[in-house]
C-alpha positions in Angstrom: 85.4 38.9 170.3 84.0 39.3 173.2 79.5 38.7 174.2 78.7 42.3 173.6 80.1 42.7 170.4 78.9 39.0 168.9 75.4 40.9 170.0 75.6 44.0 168.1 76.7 42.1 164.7 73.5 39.6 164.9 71.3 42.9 166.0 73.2 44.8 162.8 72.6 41.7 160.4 68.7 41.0 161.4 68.2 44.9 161.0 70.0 44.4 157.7 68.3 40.7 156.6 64.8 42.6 157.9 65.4 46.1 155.2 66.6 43.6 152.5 63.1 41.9 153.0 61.1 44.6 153.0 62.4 46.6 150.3 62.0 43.3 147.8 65.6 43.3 147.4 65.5 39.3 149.1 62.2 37.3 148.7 61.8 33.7 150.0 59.7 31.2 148.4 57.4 29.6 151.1 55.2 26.6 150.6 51.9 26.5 151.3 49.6 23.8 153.1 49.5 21.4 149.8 53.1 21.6 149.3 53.2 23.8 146.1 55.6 26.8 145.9 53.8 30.4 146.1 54.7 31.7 142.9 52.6 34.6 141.5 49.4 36.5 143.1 48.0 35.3 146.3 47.2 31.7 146.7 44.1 32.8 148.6 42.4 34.8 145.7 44.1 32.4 143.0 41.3 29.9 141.9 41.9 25.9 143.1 41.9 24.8 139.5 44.8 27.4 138.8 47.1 26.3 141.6 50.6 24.2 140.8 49.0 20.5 141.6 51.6 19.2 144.5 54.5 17.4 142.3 54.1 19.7 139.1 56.9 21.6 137.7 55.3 25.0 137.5 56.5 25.5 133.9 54.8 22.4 132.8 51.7 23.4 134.8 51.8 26.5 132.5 52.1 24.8 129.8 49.4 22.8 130.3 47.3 25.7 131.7 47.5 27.1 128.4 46.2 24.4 126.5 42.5 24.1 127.7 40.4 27.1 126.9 39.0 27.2 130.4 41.8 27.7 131.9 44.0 29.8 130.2 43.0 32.8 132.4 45.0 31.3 135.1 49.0 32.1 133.2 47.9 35.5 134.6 48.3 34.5 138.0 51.9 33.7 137.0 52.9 36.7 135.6 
């Protein structure tokens, strides 16, 4: 294979990887400042006292979310 053509496949696969995105089709899981994964709603409108505590398995943080009648409004974050 020669430059050019090495060119126009990476071009063809970022066009590709860039639809895939966009569409919803692919999704990447990005961590935010405290180390938590972004996982449902936007971490900026989502409460403090709702968001996954750094080290917490997120289904254990539901669970526990769903305990306390205070916070049971937050599981709706994580829908």
């Amino acid at each position: 294979m020669d430059k050019e053509t090495i060119i126009i496949i990476a071009v063809i696969a970022l066009v590709l990887l860039a639809v895939l995105v966009a569409t919803g089709i692919i999704s990447f899981n990005i961590e935010n400042k405290s180390g938590n994964t972004n996982t449902g709603g936007s971490s900026e409108s989502m409460p403090e006292e709702c968001k996954v505590p750094a080290g917490q398995d997120l289904n254990s943080w539901k669970e526990h979310l769903g305990h306390h009648e205070n916070t049971k409004y937050c599981l709706d974050y994580y829908k």
